[in-house]
Backbone of each chain as ProteinMPNN parsed JSONL, in Angstrom:
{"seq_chain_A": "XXXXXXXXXXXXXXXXXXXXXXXXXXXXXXXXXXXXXXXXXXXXXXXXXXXXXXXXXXXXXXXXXXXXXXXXXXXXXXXXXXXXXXXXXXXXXXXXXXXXXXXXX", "coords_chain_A": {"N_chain_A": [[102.305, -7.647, 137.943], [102.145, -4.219, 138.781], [100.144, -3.834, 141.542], [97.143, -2.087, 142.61], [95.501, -0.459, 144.822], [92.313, -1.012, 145.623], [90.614, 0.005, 147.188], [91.73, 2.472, 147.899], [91.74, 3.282, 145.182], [89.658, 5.0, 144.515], [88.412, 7.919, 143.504], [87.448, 9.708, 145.574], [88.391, 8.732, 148.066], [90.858, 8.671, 147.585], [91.709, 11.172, 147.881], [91.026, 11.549, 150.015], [92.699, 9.855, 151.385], [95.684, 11.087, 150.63], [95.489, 13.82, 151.699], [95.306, 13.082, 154.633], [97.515, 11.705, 154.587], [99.566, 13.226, 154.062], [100.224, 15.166, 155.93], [101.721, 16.095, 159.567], [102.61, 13.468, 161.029], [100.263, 11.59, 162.798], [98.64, 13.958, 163.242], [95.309, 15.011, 163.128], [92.413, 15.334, 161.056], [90.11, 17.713, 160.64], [86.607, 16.954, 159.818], [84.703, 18.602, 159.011], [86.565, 20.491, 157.552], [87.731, 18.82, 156.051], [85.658, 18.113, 154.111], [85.017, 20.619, 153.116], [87.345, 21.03, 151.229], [87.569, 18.528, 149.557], [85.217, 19.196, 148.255], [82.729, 17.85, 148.795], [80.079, 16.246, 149.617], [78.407, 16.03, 153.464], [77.358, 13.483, 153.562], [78.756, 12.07, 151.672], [81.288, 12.204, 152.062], [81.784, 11.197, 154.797], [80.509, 8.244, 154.194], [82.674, 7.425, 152.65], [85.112, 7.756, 154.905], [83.997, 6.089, 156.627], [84.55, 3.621, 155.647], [87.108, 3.711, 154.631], [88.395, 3.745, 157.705], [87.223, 1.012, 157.956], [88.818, -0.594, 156.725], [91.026, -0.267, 158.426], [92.769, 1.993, 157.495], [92.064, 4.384, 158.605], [91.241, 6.711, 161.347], [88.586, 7.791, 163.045], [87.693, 10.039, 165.206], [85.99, 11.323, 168.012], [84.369, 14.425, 169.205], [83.519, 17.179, 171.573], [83.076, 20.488, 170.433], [82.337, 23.505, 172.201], [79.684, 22.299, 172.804], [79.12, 21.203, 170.264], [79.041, 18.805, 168.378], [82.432, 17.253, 167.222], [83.925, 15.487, 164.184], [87.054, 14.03, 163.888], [89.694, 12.857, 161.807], [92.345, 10.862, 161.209], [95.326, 9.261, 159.604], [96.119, 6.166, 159.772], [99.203, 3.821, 160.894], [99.1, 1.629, 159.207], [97.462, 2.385, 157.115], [98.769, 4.365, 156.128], [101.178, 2.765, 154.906], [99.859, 1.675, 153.061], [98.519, 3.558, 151.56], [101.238, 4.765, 150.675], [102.068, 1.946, 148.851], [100.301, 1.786, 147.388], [100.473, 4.319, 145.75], [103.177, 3.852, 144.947], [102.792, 1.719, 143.423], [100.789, 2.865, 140.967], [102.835, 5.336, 140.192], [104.272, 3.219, 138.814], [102.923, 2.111, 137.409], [102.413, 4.217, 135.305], [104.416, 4.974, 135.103], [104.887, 3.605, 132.823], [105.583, 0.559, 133.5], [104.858, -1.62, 133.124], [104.219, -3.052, 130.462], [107.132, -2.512, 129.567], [108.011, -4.79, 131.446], [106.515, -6.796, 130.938], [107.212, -7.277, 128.273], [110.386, -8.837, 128.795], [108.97, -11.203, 129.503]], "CA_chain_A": [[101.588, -6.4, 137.648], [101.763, -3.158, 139.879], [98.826, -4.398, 142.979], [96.306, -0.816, 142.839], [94.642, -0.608, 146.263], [90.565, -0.69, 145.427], [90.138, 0.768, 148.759], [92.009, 4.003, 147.814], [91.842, 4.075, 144.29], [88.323, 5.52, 144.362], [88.876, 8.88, 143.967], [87.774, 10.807, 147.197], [89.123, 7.955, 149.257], [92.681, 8.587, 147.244], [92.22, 12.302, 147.915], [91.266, 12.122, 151.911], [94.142, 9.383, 152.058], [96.557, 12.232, 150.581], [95.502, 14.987, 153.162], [95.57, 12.859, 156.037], [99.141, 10.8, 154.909], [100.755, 14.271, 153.968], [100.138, 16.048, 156.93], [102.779, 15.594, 160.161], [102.093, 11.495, 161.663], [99.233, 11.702, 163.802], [98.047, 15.187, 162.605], [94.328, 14.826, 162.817], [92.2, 16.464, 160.352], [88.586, 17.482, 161.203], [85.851, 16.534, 158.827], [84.445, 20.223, 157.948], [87.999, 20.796, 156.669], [88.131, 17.774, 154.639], [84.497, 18.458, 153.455], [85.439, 21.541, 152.081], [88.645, 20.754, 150.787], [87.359, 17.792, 148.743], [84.048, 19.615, 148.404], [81.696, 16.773, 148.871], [79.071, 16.536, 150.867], [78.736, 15.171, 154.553], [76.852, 12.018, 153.502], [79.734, 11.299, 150.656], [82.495, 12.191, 152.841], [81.074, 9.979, 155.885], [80.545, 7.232, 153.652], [84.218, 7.334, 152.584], [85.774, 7.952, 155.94], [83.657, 4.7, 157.319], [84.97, 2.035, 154.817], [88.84, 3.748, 155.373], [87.909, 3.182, 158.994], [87.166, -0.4, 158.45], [89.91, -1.287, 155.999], [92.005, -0.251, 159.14], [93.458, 3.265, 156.971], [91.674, 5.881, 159.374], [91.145, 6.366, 162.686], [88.142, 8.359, 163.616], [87.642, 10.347, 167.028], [85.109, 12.157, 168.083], [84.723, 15.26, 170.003], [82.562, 18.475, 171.534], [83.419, 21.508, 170.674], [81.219, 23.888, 172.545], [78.56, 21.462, 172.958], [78.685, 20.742, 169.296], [79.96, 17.482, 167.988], [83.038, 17.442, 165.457], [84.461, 14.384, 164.043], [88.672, 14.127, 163.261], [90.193, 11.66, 161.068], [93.802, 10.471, 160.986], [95.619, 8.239, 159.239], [96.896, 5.1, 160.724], [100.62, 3.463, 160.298], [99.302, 0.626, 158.56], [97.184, 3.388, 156.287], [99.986, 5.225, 155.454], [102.009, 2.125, 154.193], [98.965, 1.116, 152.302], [99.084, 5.008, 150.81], [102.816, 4.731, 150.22], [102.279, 1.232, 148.311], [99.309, 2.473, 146.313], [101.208, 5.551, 145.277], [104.202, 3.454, 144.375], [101.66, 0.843, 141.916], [100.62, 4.02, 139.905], [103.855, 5.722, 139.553], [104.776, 1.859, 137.843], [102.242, 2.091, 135.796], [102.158, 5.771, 134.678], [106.196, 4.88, 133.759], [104.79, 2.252, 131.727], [106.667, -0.171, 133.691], [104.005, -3.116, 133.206], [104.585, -3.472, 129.111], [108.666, -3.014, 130.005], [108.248, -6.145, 132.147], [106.518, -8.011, 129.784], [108.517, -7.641, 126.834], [110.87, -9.58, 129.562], [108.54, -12.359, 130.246]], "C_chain_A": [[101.466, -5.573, 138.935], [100.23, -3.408, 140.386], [98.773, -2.433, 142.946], [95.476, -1.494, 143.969], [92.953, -0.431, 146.068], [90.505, 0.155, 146.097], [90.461, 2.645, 148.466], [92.137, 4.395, 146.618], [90.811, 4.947, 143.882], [89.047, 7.233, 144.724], [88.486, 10.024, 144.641], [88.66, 9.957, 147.942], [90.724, 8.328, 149.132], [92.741, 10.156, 148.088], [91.942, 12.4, 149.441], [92.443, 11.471, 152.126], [95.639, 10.39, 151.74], [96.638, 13.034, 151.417], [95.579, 14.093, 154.05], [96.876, 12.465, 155.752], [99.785, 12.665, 154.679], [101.171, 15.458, 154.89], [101.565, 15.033, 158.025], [101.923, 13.956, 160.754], [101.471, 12.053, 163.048], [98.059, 13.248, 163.814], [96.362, 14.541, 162.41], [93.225, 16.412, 161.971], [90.812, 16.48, 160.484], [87.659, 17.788, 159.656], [85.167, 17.833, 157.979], [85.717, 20.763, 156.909], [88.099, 20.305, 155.832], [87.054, 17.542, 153.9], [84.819, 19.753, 152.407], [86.713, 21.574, 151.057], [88.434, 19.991, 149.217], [85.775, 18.081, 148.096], [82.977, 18.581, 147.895], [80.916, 17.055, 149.618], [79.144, 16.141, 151.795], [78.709, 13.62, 154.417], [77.948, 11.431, 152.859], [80.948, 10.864, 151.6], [82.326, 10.96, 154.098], [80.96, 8.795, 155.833], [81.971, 7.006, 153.53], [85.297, 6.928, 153.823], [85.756, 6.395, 156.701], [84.345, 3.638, 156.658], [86.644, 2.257, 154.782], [88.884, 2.998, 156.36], [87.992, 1.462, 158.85], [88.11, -1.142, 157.252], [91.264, -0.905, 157.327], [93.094, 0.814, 158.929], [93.22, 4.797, 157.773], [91.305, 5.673, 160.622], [89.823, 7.534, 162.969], [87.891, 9.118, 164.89], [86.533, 11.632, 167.087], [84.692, 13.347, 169.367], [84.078, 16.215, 170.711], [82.586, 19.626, 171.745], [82.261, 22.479, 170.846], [79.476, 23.483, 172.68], [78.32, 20.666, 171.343], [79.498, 19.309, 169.191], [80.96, 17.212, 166.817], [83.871, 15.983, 165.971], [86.098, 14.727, 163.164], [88.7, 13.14, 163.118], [91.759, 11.719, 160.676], [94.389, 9.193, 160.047], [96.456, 7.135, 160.061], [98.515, 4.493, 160.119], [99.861, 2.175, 158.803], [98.023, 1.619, 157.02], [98.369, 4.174, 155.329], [100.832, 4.206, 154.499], [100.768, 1.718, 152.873], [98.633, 2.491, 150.93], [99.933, 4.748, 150.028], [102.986, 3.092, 148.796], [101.175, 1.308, 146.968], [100.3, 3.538, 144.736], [102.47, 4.797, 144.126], [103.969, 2.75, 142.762], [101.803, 1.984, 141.143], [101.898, 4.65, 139.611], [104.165, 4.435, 138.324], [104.002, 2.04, 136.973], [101.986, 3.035, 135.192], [103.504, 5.691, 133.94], [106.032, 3.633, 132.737], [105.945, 1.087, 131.958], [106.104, -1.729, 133.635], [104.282, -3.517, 131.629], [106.354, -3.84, 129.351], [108.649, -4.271, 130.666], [107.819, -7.082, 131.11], [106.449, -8.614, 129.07], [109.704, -9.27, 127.514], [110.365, -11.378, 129.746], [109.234, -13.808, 129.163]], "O_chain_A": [[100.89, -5.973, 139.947], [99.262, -3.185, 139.66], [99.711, -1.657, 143.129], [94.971, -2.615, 144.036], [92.504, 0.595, 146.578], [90.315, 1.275, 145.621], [89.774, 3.639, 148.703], [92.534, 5.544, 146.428], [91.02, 5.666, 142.905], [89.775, 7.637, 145.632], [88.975, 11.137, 144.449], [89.67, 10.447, 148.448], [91.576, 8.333, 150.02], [93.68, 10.364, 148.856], [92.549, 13.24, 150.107], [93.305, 12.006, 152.823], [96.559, 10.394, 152.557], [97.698, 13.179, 152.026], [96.504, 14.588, 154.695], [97.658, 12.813, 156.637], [100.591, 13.039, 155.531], [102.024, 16.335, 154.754], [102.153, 13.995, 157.723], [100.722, 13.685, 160.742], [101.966, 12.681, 163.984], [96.952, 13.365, 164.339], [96.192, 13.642, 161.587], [93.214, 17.634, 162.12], [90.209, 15.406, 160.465], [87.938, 18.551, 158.732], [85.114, 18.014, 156.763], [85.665, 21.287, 155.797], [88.465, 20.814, 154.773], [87.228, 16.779, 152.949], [84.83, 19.735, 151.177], [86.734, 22.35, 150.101], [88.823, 20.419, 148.13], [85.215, 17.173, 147.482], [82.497, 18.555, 146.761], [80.956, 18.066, 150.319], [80.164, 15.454, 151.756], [79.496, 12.775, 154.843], [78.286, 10.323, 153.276], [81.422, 9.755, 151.843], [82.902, 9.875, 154.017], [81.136, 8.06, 156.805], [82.483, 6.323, 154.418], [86.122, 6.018, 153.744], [86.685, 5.723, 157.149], [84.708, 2.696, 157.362], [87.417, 1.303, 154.872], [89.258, 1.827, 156.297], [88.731, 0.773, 159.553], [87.936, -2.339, 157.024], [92.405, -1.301, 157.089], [94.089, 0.871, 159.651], [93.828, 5.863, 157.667], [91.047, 4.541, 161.031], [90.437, 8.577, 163.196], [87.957, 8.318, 165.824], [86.389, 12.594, 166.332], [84.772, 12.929, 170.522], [83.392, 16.256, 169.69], [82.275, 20.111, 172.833], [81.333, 22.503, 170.037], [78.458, 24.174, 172.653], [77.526, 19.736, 171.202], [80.424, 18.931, 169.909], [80.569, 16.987, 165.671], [84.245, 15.516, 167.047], [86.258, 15.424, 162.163], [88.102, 12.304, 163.797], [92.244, 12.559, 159.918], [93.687, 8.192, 159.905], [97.337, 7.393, 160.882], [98.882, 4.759, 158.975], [100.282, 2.113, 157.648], [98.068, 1.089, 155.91], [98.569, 4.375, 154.131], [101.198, 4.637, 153.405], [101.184, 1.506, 151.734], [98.559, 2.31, 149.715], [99.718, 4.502, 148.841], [103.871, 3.151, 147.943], [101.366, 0.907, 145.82], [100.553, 3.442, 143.535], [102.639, 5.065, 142.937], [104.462, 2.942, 141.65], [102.895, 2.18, 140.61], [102.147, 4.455, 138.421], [104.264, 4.7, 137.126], [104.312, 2.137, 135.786], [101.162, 2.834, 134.301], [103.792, 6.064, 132.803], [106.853, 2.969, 132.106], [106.828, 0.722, 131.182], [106.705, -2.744, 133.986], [104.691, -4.678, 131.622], [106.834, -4.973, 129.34], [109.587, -4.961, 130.267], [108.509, -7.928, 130.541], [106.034, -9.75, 128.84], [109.803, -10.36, 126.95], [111.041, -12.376, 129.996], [109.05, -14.977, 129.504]]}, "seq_chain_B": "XXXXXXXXXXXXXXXXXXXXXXXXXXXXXXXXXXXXXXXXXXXXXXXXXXXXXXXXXXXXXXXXXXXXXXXXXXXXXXXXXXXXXXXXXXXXXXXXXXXXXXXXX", "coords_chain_B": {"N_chain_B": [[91.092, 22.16, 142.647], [92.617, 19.43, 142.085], [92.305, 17.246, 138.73], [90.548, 14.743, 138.35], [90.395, 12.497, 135.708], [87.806, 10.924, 134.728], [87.301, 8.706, 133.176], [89.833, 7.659, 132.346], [90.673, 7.272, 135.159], [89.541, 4.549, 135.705], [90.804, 1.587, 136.671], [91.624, -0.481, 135.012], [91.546, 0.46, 132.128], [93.268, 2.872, 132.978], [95.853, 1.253, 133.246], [95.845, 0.275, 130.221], [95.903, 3.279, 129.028], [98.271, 3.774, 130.194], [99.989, 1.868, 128.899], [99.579, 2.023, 125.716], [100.522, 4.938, 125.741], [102.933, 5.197, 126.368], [104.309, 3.544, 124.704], [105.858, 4.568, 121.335], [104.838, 7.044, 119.151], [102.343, 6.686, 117.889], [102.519, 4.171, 117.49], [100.868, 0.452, 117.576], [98.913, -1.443, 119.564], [98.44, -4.859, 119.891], [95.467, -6.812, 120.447], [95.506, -8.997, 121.851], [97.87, -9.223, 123.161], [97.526, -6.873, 124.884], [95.569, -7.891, 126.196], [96.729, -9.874, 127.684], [98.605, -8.62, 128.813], [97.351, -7.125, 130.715], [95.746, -8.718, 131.76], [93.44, -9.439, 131.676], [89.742, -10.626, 130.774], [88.795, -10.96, 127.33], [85.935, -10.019, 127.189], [85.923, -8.289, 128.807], [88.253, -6.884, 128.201], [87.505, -6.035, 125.85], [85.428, -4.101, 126.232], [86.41, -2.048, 127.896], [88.16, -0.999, 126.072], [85.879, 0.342, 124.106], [84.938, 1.957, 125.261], [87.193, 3.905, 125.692], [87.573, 4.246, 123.335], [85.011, 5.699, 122.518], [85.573, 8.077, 123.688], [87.327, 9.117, 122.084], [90.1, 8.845, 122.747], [90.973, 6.159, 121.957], [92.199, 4.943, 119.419], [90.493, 2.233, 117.47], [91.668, -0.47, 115.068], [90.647, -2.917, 112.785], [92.017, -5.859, 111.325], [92.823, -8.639, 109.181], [94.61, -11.677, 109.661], [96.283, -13.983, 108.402], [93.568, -15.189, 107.584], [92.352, -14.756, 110.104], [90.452, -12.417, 112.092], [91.887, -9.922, 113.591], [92.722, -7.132, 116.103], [94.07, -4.011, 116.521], [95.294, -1.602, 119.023], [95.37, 2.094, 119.595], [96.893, 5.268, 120.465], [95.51, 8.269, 120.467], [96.263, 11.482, 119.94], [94.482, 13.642, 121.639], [93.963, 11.444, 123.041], [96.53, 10.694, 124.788], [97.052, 13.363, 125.666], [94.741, 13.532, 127.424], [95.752, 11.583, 129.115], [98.16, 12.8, 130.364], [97.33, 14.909, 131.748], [95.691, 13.629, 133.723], [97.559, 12.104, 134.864], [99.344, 14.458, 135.604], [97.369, 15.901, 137.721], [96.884, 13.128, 139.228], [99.992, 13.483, 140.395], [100.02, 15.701, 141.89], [97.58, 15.195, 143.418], [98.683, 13.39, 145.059], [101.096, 14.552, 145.863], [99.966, 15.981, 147.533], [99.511, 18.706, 147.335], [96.842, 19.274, 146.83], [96.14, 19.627, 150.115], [97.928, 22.204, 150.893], [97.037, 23.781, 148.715], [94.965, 24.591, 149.948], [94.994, 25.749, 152.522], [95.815, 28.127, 151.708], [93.877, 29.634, 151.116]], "CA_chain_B": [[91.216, 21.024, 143.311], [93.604, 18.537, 140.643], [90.949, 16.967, 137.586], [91.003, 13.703, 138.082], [89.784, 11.966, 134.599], [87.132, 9.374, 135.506], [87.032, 7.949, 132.002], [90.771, 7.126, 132.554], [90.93, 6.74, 136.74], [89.111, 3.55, 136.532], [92.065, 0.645, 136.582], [92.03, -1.281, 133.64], [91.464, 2.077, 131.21], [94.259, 3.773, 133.571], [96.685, 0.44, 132.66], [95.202, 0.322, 128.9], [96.335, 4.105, 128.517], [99.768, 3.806, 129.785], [100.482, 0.767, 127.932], [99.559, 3.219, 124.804], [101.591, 6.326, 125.705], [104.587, 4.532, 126.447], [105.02, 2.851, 123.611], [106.385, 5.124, 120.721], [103.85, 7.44, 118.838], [101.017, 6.09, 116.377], [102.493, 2.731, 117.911], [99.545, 0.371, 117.45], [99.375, -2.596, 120.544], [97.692, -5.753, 119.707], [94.27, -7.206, 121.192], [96.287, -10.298, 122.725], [98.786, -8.323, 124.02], [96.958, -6.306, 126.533], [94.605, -8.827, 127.178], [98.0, -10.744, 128.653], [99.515, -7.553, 129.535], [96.443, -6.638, 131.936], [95.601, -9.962, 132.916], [91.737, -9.59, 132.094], [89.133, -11.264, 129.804], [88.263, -10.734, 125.905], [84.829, -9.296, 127.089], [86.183, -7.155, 129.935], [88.661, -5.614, 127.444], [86.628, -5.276, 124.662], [84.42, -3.144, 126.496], [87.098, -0.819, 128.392], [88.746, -0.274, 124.725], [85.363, 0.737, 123.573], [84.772, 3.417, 126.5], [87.77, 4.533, 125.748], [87.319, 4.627, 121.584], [83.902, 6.901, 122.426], [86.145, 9.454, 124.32], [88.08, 9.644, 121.559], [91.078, 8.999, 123.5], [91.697, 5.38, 121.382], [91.941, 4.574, 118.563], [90.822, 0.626, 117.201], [91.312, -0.81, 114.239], [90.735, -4.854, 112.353], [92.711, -6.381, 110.28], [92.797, -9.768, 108.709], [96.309, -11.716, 109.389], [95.776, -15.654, 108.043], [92.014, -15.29, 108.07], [92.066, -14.507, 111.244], [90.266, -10.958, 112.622], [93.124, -9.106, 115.013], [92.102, -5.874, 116.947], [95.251, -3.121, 117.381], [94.536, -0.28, 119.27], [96.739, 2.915, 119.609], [96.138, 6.215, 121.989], [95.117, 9.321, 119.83], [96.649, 12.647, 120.632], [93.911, 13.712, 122.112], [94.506, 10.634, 124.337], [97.514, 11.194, 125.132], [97.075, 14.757, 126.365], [94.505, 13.57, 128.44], [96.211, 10.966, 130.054], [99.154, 13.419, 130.951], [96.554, 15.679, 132.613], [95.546, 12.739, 134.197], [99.154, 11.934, 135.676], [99.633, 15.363, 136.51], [96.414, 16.102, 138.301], [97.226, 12.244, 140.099], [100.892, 13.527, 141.04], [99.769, 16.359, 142.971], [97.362, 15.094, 144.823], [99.727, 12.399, 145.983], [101.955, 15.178, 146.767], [99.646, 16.396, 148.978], [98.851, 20.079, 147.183], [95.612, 20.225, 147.462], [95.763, 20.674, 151.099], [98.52, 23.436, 151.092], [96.47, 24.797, 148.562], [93.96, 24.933, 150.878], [95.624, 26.739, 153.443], [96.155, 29.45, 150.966], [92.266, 30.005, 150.516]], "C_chain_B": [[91.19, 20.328, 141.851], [91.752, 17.553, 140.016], [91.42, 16.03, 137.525], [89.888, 12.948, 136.626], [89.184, 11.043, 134.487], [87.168, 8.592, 134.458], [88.308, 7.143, 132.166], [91.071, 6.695, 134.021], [90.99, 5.15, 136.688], [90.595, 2.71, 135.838], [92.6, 0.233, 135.306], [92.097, -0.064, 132.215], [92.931, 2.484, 131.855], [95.345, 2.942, 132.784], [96.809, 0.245, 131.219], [96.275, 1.668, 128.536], [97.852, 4.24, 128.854], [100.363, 2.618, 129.166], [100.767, 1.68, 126.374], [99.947, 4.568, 124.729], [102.128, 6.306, 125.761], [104.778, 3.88, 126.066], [105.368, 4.156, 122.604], [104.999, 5.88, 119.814], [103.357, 6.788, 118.013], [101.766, 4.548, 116.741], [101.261, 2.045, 117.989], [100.081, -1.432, 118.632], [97.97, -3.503, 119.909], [96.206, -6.193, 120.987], [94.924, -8.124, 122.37], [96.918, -9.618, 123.606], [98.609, -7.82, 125.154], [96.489, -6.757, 126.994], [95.639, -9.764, 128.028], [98.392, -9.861, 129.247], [98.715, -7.349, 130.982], [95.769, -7.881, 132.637], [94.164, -9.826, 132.883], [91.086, -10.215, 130.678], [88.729, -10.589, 128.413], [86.929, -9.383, 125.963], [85.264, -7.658, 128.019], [87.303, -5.857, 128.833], [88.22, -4.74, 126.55], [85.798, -3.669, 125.158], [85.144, -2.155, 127.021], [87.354, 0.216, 127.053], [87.391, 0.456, 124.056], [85.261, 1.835, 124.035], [85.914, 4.362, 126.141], [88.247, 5.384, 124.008], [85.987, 5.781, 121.771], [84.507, 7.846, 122.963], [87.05, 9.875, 123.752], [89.581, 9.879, 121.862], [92.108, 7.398, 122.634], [91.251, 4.876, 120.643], [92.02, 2.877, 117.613], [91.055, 0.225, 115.301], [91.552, -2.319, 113.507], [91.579, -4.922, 111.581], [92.995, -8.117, 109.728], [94.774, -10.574, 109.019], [96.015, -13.633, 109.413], [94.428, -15.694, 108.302], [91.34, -14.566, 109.04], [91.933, -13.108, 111.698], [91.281, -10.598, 113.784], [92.715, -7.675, 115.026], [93.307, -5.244, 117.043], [94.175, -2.013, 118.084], [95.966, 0.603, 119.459], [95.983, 4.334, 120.437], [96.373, 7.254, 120.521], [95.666, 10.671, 120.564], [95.75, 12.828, 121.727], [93.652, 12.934, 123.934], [95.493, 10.88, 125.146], [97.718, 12.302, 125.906], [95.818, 14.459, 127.412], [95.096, 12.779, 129.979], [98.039, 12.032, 130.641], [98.715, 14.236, 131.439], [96.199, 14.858, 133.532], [96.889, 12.46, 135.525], [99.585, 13.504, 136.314], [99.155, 15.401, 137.202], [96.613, 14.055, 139.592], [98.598, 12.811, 141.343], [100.569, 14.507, 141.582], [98.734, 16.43, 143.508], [98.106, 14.202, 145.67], [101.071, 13.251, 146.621], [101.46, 16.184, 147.919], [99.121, 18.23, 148.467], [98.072, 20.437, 146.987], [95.307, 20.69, 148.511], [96.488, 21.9, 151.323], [97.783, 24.341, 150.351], [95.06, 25.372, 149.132], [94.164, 25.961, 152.066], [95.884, 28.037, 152.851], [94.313, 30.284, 150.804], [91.783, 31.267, 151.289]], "O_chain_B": [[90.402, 20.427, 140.911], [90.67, 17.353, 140.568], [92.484, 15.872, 136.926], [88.662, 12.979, 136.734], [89.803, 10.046, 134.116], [87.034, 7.424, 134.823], [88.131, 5.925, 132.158], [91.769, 5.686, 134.116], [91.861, 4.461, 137.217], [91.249, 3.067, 134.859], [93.654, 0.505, 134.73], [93.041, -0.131, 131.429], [93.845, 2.369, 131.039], [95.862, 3.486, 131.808], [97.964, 0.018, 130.858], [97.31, 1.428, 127.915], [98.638, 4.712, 128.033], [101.58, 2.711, 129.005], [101.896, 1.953, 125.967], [99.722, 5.275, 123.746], [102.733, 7.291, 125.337], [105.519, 3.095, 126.657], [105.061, 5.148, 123.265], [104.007, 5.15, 119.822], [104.12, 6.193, 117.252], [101.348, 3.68, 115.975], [100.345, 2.739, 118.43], [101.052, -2.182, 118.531], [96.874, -3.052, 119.576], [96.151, -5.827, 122.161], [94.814, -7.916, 123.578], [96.523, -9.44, 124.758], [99.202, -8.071, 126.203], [96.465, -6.606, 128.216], [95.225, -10.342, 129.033], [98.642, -10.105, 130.428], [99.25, -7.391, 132.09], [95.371, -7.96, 133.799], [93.549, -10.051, 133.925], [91.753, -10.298, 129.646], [88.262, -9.46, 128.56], [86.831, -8.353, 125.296], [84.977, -6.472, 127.858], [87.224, -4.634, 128.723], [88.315, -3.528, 126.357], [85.683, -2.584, 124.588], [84.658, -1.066, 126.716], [87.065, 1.397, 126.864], [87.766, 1.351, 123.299], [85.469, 2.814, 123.318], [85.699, 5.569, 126.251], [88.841, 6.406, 123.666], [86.071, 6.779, 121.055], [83.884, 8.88, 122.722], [87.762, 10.757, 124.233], [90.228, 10.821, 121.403], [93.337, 7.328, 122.6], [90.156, 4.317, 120.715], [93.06, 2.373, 117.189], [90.424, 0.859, 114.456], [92.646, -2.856, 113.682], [91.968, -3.881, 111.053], [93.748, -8.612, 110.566], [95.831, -10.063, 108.647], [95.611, -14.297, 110.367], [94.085, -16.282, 109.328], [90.262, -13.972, 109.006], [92.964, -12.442, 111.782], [91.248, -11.19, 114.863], [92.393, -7.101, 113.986], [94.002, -5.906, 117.814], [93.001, -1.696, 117.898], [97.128, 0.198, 119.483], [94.835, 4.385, 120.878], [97.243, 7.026, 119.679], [95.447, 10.822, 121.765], [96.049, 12.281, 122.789], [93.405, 13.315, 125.078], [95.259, 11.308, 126.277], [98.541, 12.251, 126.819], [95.851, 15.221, 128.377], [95.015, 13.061, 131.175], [98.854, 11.471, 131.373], [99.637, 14.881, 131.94], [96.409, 15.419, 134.607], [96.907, 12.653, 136.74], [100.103, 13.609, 137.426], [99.827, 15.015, 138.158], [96.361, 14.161, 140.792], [98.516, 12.72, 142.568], [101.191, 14.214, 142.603], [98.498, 17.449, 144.156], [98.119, 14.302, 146.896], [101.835, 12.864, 147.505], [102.052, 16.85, 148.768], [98.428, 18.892, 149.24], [97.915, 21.65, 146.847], [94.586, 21.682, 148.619], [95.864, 22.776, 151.923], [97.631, 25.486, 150.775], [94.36, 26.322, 148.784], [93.384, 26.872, 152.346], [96.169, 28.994, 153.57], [93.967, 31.387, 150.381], [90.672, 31.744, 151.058]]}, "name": "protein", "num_of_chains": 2, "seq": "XXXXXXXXXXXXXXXXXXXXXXXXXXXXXXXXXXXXXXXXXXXXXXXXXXXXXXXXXXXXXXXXXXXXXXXXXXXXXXXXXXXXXXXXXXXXXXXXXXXXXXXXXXXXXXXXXXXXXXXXXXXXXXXXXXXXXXXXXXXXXXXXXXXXXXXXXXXXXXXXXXXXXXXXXXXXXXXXXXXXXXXXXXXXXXXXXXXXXXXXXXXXXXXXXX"}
C-alpha cells in the first residue's frame, strides 16, 4: 500500500512543504509570506513549522531586520525527498493503483 | 488558495474514495474488500464509511448472502465530484501554484 507521510499529510504542513520544495533548492521563505499565503495565523503556522523542523523537513533561521526579528524557513534535502515520496503515495492512490494491485494479490 | 476537502483529506476516507471512483460507475465494493484493501479494522472502517455516508458522498447498503449480513458500499455522484475537486485542488498545490499565485497578488 502507497506509505502517506503523517508528518505532511496534515494539510498546512502539505501546503508549507509545497512552497518551500517548489521554490529554487535552498530558497528560503520568510514566515510573514508563508502566513499570508496559507492564511493562518502565527501561532498555527509556528506550530507547523516546529514539528517540520523536528521531523528533520525544515530548517529554520533566524534573523534582524531593522532591529526586528524575522524567521525564514527552508526545506531540507532529506525534506524534499520526503515531499517527493509523499507526493508520489497520493498520485498512487488518486490512480487507484491500490485496488489494481490487489486484484493481483 | 486550492479547497482541500477535509471530510475526504483524512487517509483512510482519501483511500476509501479512490477505491470507489476507480472502479466503474454505480460499482458497489464489498465490506471485506476494503477492509483488506486498506489494511484497517471492522470498527475503524465502519466508522470512516459512515462519515463518509453523512456527506453524502457514499453510498451503503446490506444484504443477506447465506444468512450472512454483507455491507457494499459505492461513491455517489455527488462523491465523486467531490473527490475530483479534491484531486484537483491536491494537484496544484503539489505543483506549487499557490505560491505563484501569490506572487500575482
Amino acid at each position: 500500500m502507497a506509505d502517506l507521510n503523517e508528518i505532511i499529510h496534515q494539510p498546512v504542513r502539505l501546503r508549507i512543504m509545497a512552497a518551500l520544495v517548489t521554490v529554487e533548492d535552498e530558497t528560503q521563505l520568510d514566515f510573514t509570506y508563508l502566513r499570508n499565503l496559507l492564511d493562518v495565523t502565527d501561532g498555527n503556522l509556528g506550530a507547523h513549522l516546529r514539528k517540520l523542523e523536528e521531523a528533520g523537513y525544515v530548517e529554520l533561521s533566524k534573523t534582524f531586520v531593522a532591529r526586528k526579528p524575522r524567521t525564514y524557513a527552508s526545506a531540507t534535502t532529506r525534506g524534499r525527498r520526503a515531499f517527493e515520496d509523499h507526493v508520489a503515495a497520493l498520485e498512487a492512490i488518486m490512480r487507484g493503483e491500490e485496488s489494481d494491485g490487489r486484484k493481483n494479490d
